[in-house]
Backbone as numpy.savetxt, mean C-alpha at the origin, in Angstrom:
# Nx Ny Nz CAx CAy CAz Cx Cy Cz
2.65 15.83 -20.05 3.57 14.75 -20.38 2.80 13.46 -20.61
3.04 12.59 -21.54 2.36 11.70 -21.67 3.21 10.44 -21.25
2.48 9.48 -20.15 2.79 9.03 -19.19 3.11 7.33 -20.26
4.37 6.81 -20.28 4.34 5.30 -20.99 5.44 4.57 -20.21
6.17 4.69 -19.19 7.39 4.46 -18.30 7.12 5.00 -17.28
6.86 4.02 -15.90 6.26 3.99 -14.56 7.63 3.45 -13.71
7.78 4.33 -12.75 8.91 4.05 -11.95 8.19 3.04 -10.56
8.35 2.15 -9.77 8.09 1.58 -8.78 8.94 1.38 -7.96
8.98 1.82 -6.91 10.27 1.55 -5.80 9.81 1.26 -4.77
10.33 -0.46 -5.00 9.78 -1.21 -3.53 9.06 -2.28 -4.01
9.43 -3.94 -3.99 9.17 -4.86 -4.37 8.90 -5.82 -3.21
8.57 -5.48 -2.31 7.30 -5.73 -1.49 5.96 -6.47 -1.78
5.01 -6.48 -0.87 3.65 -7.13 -1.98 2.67 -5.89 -2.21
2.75 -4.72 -1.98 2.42 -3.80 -2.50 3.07 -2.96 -3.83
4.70 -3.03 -3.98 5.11 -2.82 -5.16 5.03 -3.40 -5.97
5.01 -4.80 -5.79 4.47 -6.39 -6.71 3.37 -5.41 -7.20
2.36 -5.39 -6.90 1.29 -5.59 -6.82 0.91 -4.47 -7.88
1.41 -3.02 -7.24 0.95 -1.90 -8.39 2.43 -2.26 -9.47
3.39 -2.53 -9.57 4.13 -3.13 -10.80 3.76 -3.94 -11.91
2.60 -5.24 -11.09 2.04 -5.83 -12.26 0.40 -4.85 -12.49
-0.05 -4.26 -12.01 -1.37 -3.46 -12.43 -0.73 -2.43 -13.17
0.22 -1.98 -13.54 0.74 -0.89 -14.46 1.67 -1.71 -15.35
1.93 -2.82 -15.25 2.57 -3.85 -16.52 0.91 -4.33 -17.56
0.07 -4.27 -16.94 -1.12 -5.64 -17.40 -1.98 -3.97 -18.02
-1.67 -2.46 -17.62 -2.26 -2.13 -18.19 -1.22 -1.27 -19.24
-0.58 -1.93 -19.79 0.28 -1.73 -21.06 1.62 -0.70 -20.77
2.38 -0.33 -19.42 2.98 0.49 -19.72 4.72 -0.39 -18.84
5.54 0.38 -19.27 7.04 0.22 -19.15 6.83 0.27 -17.46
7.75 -0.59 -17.14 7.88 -0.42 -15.72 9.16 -0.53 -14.85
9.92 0.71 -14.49 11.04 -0.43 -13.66 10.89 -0.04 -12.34
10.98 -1.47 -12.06 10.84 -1.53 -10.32 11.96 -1.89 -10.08
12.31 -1.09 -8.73 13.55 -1.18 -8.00 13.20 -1.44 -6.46
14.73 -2.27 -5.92 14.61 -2.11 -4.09 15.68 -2.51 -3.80
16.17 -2.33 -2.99 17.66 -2.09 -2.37 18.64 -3.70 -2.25
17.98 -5.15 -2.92 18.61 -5.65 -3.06 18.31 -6.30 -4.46
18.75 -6.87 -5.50 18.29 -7.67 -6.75 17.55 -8.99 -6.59
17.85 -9.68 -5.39 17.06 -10.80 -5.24 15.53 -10.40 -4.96
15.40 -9.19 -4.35 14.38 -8.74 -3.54 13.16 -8.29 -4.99
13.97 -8.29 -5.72 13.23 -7.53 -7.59 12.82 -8.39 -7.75
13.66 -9.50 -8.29 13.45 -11.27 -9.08 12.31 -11.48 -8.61
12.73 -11.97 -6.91 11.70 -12.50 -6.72 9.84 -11.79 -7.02
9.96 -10.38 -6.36 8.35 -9.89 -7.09 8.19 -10.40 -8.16
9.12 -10.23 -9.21 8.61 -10.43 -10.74 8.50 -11.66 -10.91
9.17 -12.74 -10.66 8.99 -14.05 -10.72 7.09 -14.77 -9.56
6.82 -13.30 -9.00 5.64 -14.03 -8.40 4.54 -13.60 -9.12
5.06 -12.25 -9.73 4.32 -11.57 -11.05 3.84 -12.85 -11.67
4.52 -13.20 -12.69 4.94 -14.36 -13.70 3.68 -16.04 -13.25
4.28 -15.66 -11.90 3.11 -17.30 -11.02 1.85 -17.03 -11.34
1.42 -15.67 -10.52 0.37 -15.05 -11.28 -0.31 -15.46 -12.19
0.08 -14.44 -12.84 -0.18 -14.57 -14.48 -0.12 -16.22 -15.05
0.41 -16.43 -14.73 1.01 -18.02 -15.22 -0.69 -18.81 -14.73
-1.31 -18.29 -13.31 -2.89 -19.19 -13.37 -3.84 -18.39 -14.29
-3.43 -16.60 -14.30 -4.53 -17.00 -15.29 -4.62 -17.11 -16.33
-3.70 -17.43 -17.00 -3.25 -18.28 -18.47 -3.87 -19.31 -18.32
-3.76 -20.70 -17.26 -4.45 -21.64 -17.20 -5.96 -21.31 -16.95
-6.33 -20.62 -16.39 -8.36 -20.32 -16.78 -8.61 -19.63 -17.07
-7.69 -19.17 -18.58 -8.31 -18.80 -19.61 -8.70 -17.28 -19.71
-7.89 -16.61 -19.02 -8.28 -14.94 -18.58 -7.16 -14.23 -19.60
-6.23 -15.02 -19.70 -5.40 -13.83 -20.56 -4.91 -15.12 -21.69
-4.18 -14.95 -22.75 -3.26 -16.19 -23.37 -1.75 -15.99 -23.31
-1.00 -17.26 -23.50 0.29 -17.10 -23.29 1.13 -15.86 -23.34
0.36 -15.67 -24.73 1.46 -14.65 -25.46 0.99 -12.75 -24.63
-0.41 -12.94 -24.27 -0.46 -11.94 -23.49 0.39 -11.24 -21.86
0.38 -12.50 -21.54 1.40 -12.92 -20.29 2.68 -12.59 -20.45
3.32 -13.20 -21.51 4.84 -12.85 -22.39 4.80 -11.28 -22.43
4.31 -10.67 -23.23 4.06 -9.33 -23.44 4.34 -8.00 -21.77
3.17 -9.13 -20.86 3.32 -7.81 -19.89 4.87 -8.08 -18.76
5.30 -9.45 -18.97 6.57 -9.92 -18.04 7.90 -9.44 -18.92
7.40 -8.73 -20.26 8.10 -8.14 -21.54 8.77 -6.88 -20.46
7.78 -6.09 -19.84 7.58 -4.82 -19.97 8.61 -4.31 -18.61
9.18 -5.52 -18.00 9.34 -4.84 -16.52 11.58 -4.84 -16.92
12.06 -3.72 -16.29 13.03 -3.40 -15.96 13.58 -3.80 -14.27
14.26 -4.52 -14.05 14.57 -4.88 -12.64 16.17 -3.72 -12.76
15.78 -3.03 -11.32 16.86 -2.56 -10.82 17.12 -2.50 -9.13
18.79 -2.39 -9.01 18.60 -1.46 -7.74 19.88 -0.16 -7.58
19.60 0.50 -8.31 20.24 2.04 -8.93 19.14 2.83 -8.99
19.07 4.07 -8.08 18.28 4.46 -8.50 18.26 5.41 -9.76
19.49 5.70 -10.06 20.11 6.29 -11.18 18.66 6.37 -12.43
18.37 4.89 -12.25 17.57 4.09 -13.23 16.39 4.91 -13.58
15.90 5.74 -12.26 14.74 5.74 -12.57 14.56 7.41 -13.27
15.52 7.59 -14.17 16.16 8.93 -14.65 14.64 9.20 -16.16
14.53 7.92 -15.92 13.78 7.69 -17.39 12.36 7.78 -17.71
11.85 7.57 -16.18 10.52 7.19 -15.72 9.63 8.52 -16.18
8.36 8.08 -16.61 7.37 9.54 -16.79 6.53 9.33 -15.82
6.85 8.92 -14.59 5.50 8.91 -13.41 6.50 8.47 -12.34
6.51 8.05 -11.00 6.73 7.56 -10.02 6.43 7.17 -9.08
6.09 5.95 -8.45 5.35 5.40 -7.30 6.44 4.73 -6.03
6.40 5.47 -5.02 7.10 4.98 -3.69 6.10 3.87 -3.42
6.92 2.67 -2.60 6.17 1.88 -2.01 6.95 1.15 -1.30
7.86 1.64 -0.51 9.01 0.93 0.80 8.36 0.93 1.70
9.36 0.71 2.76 8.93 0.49 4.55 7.94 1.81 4.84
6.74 1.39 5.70 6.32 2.51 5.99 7.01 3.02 7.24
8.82 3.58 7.24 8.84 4.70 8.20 9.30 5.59 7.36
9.09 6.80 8.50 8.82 8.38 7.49 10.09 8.83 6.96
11.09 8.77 8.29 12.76 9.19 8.16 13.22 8.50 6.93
12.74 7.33 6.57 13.41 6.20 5.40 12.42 6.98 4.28
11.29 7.12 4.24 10.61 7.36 2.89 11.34 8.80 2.50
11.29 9.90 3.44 11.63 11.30 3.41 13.50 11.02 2.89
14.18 10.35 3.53 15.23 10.47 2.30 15.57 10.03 1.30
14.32 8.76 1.08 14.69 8.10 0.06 13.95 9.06 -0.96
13.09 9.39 -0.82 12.22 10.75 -2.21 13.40 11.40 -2.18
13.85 12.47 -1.48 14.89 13.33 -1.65 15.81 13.04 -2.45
16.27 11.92 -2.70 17.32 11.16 -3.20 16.87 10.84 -4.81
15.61 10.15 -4.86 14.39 9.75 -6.14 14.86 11.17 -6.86
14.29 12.37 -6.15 14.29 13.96 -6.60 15.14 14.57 -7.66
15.90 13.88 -7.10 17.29 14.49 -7.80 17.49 13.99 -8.99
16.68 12.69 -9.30 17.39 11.76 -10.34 16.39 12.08 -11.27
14.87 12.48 -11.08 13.64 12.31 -12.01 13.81 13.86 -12.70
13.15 13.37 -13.95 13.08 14.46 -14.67 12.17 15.68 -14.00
12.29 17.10 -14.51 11.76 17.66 -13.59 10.05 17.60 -13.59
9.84 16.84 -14.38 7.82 17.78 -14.62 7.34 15.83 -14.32
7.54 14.99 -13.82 7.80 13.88 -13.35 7.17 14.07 -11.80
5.82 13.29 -11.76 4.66 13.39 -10.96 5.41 12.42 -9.84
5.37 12.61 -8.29 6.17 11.68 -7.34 4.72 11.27 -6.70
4.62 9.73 -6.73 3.30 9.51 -5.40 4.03 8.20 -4.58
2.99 8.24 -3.30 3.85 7.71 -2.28 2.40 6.46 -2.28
2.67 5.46 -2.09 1.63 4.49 -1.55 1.61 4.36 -0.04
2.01 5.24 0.82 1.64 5.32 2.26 0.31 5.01 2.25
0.02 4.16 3.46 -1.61 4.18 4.11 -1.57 4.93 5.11
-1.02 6.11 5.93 -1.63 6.70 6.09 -0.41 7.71 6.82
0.88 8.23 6.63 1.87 9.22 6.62 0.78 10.66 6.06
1.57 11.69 6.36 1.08 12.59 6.09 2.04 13.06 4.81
1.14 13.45 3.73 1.59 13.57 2.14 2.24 14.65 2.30
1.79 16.03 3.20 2.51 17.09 2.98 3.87 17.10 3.55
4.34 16.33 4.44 5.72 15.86 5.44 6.46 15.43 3.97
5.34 14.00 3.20 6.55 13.31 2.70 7.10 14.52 1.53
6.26 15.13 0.71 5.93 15.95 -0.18 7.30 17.31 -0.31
7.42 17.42 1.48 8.43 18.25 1.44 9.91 18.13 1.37
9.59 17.13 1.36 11.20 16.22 1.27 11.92 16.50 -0.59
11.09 16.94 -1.04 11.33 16.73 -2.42 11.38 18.02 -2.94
11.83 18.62 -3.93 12.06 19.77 -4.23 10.41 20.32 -5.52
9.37 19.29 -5.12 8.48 19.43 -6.30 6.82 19.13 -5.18
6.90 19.84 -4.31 5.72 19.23 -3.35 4.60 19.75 -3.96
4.52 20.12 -5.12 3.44 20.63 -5.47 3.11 19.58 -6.90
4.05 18.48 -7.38 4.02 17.35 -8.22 3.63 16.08 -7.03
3.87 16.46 -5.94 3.64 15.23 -5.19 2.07 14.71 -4.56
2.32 13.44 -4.52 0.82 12.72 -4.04 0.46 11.35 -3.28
-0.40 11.51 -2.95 -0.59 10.38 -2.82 -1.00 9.14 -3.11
-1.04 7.94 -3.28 -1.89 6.94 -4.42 -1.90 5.68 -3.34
-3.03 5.61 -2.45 -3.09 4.59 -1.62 -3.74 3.49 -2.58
-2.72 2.19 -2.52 -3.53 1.40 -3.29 -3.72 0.40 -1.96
-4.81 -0.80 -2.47 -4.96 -1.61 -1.28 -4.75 -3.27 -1.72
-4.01 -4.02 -0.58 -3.83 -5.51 -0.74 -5.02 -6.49 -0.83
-4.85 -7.30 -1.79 -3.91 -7.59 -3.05 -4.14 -6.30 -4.46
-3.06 -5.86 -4.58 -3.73 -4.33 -5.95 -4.12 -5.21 -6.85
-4.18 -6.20 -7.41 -4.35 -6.68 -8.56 -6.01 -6.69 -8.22
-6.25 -7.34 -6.96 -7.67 -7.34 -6.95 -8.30 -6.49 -6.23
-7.79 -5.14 -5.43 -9.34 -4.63 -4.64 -8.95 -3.58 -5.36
-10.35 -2.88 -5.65 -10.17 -1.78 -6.71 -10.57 -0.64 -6.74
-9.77 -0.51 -5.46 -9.62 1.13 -4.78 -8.31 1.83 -5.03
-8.58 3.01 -5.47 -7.02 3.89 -5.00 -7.58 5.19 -4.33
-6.71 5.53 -3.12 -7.24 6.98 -2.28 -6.21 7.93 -3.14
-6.36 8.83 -3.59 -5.91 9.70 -4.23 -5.58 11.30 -2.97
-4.46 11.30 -2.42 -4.52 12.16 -1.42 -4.00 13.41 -1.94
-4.42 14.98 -1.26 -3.72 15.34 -1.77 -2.86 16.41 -0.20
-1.68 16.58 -0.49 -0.28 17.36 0.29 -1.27 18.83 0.39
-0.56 19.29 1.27 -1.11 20.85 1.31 -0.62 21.65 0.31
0.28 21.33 -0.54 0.84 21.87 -1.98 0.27 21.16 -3.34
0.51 20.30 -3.13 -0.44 19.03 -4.33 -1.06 20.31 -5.03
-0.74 20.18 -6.62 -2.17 20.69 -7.62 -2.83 20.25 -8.31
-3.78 20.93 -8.63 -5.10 20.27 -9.25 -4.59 19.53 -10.38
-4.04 19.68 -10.75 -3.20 19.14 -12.32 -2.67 17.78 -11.83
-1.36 17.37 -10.58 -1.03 16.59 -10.33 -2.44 15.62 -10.01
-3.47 16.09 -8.98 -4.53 15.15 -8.41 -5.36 14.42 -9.61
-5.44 15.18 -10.74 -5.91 14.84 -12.14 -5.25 13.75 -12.42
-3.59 14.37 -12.89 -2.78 13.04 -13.61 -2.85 11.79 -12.70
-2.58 11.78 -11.86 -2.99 10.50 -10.53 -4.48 9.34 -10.85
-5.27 10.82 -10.81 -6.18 10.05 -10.74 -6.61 9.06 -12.03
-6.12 10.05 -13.10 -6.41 8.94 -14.38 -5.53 7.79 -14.76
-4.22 7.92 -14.14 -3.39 6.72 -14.33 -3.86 5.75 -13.80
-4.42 6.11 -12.14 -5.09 4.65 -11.20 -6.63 4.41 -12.00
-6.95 4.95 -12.11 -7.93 4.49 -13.34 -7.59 3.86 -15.00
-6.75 3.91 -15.22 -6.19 3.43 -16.48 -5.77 2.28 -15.64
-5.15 2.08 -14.93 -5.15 0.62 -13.71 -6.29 -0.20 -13.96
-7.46 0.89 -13.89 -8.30 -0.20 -13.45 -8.96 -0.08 -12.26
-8.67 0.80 -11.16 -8.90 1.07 -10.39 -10.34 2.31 -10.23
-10.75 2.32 -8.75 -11.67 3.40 -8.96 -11.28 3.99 -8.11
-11.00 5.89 -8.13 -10.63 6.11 -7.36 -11.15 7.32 -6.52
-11.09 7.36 -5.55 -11.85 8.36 -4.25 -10.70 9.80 -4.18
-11.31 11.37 -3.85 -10.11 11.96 -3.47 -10.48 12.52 -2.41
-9.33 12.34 -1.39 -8.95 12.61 -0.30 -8.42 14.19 0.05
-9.27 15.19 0.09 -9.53 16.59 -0.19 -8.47 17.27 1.00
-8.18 16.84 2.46 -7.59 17.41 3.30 -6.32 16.36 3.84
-5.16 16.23 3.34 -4.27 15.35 4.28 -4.84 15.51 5.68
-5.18 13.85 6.22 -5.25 13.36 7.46 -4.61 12.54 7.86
-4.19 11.88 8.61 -3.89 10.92 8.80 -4.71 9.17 9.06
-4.28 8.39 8.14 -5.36 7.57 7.87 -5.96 7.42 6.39
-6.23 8.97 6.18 -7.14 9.07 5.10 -8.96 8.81 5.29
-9.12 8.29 3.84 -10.53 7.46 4.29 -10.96 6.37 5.01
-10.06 5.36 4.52 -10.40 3.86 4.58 -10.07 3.40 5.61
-8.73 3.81 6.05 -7.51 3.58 7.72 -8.24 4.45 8.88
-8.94 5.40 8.46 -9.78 6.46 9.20 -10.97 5.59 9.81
-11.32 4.88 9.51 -13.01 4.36 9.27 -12.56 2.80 9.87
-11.58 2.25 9.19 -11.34 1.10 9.25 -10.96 0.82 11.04
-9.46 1.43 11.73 -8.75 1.30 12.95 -9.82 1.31 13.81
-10.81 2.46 14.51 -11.92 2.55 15.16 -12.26 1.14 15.44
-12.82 0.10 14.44 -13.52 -1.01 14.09 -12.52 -2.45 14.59
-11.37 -1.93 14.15 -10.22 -2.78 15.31 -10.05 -2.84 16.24
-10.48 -1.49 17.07 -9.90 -0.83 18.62 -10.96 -1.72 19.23
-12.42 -1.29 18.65 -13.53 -1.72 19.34 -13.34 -3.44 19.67
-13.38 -4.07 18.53 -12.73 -5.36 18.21 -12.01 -5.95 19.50
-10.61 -5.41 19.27 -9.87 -6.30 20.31 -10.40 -5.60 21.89
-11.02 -4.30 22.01 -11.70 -3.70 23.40 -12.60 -4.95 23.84
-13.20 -5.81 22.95 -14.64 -6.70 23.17 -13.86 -8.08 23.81
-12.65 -8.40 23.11 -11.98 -9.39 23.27 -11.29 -9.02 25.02
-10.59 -7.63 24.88 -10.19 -7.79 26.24 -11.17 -7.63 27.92
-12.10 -7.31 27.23 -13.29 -7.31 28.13 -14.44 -8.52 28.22
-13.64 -9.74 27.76 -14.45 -10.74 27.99 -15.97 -10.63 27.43
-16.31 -9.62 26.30 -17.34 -9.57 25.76 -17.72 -11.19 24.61
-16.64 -11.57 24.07 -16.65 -12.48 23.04 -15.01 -12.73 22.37
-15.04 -13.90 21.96 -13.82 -13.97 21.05 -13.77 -13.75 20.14
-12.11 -13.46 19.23 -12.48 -13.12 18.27 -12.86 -13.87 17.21
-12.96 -15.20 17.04 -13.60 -16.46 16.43 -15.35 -15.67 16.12
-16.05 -15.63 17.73 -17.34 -14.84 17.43 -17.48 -13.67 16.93
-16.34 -12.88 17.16 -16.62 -11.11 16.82 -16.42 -11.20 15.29
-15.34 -12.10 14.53 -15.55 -11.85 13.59 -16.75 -12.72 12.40
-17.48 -13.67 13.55 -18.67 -14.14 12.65 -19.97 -13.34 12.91
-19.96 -12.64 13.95 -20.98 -10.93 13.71 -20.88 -10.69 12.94
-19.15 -9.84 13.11 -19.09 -8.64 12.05 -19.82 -9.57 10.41
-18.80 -10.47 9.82 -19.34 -10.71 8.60 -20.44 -11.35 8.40
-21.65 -11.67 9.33 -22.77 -11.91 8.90 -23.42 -11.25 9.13
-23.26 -10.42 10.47 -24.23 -9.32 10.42 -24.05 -7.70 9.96
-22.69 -7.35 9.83 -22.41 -6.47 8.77 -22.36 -6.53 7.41
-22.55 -7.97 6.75 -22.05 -8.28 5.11 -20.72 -8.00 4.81
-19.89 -8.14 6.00 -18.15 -7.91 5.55 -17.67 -9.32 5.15
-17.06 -8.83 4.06 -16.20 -10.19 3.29 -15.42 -11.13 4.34
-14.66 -10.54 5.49 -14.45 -10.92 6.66 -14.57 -10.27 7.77
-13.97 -10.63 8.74 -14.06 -9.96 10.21 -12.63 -9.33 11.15
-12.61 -8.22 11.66 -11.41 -7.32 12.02 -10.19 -8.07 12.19
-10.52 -9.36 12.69 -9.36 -10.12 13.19 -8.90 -11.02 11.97
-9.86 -11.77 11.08 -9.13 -12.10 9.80 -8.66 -10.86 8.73
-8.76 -9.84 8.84 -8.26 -8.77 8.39 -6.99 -8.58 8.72
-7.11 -8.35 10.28 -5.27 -8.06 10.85 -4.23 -8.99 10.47
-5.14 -10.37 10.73 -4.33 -11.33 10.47 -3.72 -11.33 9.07
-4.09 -10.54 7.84 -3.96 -11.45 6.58 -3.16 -9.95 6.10
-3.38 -8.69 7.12 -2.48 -7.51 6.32 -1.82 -7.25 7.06
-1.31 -8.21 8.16 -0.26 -7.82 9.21 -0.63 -7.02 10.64
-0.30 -7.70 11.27 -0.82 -7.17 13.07 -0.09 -6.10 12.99
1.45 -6.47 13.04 2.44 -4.84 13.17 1.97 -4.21 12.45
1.06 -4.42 11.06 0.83 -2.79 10.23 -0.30 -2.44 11.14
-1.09 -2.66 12.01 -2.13 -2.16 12.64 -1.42 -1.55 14.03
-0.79 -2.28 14.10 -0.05 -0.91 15.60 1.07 -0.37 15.11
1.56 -0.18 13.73 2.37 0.95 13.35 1.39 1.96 13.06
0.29 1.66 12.09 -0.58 2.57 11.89 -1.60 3.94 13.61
-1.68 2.34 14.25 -2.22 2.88 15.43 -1.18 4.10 16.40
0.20 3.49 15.80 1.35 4.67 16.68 1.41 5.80 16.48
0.80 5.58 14.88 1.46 6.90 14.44 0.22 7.87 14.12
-0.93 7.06 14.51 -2.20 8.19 14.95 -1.84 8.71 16.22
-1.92 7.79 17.19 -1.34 8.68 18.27 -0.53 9.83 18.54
0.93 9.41 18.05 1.77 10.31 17.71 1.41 11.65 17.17
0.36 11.52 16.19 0.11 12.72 15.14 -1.03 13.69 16.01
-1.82 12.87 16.76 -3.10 13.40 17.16 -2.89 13.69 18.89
-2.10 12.92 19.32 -2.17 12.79 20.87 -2.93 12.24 21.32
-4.30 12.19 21.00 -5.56 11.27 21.39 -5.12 10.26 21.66
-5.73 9.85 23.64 -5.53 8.53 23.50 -6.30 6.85 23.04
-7.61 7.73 22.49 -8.15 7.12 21.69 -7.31 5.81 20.88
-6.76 6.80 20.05 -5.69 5.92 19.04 -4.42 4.95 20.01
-4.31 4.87 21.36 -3.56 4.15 21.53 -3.57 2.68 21.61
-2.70 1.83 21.09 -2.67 0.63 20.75 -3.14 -0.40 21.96
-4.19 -0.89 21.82 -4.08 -1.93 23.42 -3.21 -2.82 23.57
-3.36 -3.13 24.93 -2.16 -3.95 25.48 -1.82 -5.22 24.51
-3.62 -6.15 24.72 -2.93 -7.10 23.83 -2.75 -6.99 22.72
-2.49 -6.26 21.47 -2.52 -5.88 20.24 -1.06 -6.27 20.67
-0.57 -4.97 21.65 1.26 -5.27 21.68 1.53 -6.34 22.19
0.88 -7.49 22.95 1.69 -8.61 23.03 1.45 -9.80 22.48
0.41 -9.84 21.29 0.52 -10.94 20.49 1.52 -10.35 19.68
2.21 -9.40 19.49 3.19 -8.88 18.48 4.55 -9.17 19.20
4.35 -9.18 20.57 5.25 -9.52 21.60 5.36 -11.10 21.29
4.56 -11.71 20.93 4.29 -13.09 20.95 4.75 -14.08 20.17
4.94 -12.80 18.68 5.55 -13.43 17.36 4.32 -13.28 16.58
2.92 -13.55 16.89 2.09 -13.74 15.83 1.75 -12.79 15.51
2.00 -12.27 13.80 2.27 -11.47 13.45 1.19 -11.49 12.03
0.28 -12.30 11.99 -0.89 -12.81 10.63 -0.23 -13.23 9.74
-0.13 -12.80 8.30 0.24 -13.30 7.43 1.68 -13.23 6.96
2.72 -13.09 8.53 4.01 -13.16 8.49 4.04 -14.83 9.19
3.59 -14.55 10.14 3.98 -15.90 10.65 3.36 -17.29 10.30
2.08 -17.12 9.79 0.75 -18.53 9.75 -0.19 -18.47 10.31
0.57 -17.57 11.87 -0.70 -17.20 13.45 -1.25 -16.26 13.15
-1.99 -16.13 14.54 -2.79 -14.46 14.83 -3.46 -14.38 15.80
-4.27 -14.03 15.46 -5.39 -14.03 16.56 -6.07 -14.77 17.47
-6.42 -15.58 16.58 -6.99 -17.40 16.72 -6.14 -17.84 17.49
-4.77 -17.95 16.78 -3.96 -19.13 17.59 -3.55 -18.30 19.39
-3.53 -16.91 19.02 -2.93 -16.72 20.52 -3.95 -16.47 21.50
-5.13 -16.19 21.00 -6.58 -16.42 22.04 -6.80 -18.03 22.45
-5.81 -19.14 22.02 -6.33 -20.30 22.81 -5.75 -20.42 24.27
């Protein structure tokens, strides 16, 4: 099937995000989410976007016009009857993703590829929800999509070679580069590698080893990280790091993966990174 109409469900800053990277790389898009203000607004931040880099000179007006041309706002999913691809990107809980595909299922044509932007659910759970687990996938993209230019390409214990193909060349027609993720885990690559590096993190903080002010001017000077674990949490959300951390637990039993105390009570606290303004900083004074 040749792919020119991209379904997106979930206008979020991750559906934003792969909505305008599949608008900017020339194709139809309608994004949907369960209220119309909740659409506007993505697309109107689309538009802000785009709108700076019109001013330095990266794209021209009329290029801008063209890709804010391309987007369909809905919240029917009826809509997405039309789509030659499909990308989930709602709340990460499972019960909500698993009926909302089921529901997607029914409406998409049948030979109509389903991927989930989970960071780190298990593909073959969501996969089965759908009457096509062998079209289904995964397509982890990462915040902000416009700029980091990764996609984990997962694949379900049904996933085929054909689907992991079409995936992979669309997130590359993105723009993206992309890695494949050979055994559903939980985590994947990046959430796999990455949490560890958190645990340790706030372990140093609750053990009076250092703050996280210092831990994260180690990590990025003496690792070469762009930043440090705690301006990380802060800027992709504390709760996504102890939802993620729950649901390793949950999956693995290890209590490795369990969330430390204070993780849960700066969340207890309100500071929540780039929900509230706070984080880390402010609740370590």
């Amino acid at each position: 099937m040749t792919i020119k109409k991209i379904g997106v469900l979930g206008a979020g800053a991750m559906g934003t995000g792969i909505a305008q990277v599949a608008a900017q790389a020339g194709y139809e898009v309608v994004l949907g989410d369960v209220e119309m203000a909740f659409v506007e607004r993505s697309v109107a931040n689309i538009g802000k976007l785009l709108d700076k880099n019109v001013e330095k000179g990266k794209m021209t007006a009329e290029q801008k016009n063209a890709i804010m041309g391309r987007f369909t706002l809905t919240t029917n999913l009826d809509d997405f009857a039309t789509v030659d691809y499909f990308i989930e990107a709602i709340v990460e809980d499972l019960e909500i993703k698993k009926s909302t595909l089921a529901k997607v299922d029914k409406v998409l044509k049948p030979d109509v590829v389903m991927a989930s932007n989970t960071s780190s659910m298990s593909i073959t759970v969501l996969g089965s929800a759908t009457n096509r687990p062998e079209k289904f996938v995964g397509m982890h993209f990462f915040n902000p999509v416009p700029v980091m230019r990764l996609c984990e390409i997962i694949r379900g214990y049904k996933t085929s070679d054909e689907t992991v193909k079409i995936a992979s060349e669309l997130a590359q027609a993105f723009g993206k580069t992309t890695v494949e993720v050979k055994k559903d885990t939980p985590g994947f690559i990046v959430n796999r590698v990455m949490m560890p590096q958190f645990l340790e993190a706030i372990r140093l903080v609750e053990e009076g080893v250092a703050t996280p002010q210092d831990i994260d001017t180690a990590v990025t000077l003496g690792l070469n990280y762009p930043m440090g674990p705690f301006t990380l949490m802060d800027f992709t959300g504390i709760d996504i790091s102890k939802f993620v951390l729950d649901y390793f637990y949950e999956e693995t039993k290890n209590p490795f993966w369990a969330p430390p105390y204070t993780l849960k009570a700066i969340i207890r606290a309100g500071k929540l990174g780039r929900k509230t303004g706070a984080g880390w900083y402010d609740y370590s004074k």
